[in-house]
MIPA-629398 format. One record per residue: y, x, z of N, C-alpha, C in turn; residue in one letter. Coordinates in steps of 0.001 Angstrom, whole numbers, plus 524288, in hexadecimal, padded with zeros to 5 digits. Layout:
residues N
YXZYXZYXZA...
This chain:
residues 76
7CB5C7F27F812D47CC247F67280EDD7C9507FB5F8109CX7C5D27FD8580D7D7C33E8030F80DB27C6FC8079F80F8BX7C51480A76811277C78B8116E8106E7C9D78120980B6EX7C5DD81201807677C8348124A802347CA1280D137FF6BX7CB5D80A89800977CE2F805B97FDFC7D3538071F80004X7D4B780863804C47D954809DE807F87DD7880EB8802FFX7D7A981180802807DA358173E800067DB83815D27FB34X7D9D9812C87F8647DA28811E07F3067DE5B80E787F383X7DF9580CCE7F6BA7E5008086E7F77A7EAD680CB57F8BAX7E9B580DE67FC607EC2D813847FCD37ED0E816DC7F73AX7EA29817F97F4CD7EA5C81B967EFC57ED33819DD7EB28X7EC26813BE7EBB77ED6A810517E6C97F41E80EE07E891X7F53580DD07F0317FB3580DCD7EE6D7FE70814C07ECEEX7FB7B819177ED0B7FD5881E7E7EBB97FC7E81DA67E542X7F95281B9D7E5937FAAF81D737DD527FA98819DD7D980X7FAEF814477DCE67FC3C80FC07D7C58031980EAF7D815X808B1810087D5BA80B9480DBF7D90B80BF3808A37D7DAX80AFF805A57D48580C56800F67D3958088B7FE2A7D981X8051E7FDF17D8D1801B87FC587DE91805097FDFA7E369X806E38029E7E53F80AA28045F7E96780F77802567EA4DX8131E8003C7E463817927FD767E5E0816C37F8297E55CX814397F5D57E4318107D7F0607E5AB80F537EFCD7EA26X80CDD7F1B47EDF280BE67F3617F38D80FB27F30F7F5F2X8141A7F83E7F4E1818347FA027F84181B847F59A7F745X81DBB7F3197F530820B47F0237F31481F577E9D47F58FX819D07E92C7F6A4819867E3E47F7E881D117E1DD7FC8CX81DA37DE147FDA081FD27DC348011481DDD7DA9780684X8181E7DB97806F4815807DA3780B0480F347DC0D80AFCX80DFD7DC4580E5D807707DEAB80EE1802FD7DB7D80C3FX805967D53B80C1F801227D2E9809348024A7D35A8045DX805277D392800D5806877D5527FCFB805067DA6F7FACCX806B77DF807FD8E802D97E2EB7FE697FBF37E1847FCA8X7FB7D7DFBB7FF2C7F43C7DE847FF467F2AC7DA027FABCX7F64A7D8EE7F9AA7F44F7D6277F4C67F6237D7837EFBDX7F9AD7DCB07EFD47F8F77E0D27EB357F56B7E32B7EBE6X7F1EC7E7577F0517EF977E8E87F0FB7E9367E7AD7EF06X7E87E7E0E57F21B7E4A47DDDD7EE047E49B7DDC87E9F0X7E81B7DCFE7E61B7E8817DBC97E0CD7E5837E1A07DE7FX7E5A57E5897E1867E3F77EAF07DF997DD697EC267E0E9X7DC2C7E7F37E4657D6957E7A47E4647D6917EA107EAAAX7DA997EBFE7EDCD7D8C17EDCE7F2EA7D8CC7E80D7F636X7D6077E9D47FA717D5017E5767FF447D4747E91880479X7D9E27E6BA807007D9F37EA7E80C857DCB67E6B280F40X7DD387E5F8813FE7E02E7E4F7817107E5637E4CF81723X7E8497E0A181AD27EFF37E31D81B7D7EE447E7B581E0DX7EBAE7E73A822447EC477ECF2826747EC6F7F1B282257X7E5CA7F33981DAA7E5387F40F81D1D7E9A87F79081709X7EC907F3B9815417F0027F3CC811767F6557F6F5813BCX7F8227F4518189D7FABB7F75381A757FB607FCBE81C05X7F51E7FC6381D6E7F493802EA81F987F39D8060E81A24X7F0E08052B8152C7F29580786811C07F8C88081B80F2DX7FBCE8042E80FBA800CC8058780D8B8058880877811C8X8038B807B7816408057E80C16818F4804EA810DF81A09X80050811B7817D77FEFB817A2816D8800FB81A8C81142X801B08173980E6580323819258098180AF6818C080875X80B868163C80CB4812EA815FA80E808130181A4F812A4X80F1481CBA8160F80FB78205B819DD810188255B81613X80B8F82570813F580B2982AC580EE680EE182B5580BE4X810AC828548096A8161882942804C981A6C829E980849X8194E827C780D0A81FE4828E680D478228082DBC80ED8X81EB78321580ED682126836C880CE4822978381E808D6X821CA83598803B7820BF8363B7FE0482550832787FCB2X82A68835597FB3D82E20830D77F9EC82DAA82FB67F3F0X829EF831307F11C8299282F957EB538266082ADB7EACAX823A2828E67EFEC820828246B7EF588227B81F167EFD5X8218581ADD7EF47823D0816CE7F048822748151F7F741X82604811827F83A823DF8102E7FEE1824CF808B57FDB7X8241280813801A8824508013280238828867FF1A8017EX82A047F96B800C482E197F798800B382EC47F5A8806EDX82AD07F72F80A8D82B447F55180FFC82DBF7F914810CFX831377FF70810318323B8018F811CD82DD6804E08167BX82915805E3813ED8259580966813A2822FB805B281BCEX82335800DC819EF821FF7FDC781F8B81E187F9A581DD3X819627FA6F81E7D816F57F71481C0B8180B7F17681E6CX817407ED4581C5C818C37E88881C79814B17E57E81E44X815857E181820FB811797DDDD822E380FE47DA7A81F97X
């Protein structure tokens, strides 16, 4: 995954929520990545994790946002 494929993945779970509680909600990382596919991105687990943990590190000052159903722990 690019610099900007990263960011646009990043951007898209801040302002799509239906895409974000699809994500947050899955039950597992490959699951994860194959919503993610369906949206046309292609990245890595490494690469997928480290975006959704940056975007669970950022909100979770922001209690109006949604967080994971892992209890903000990303999942293997």
């Amino acid at each position: 995954m690019t610099i900007a494929q990263s960011k646009l993945l990043f951007e898209k779970l801040v302002s799509d929520e239906p895409f974000r509680d699809s994500l947050l909600s899955a039950g597992n990382m490959l699951a994860c990545k194959v919503i993610i596919e369906a949206k046309g991105f292609d990245c890595s687990m490494s690469e997928l994790r480290m975006t959704l943990k940056k975007y669970i590190e950022e909100r979770s000052l922001d209690s109006e946002h949604n967080f994971s159903s892992w209890e903000n722990v990303i999942p293997e």
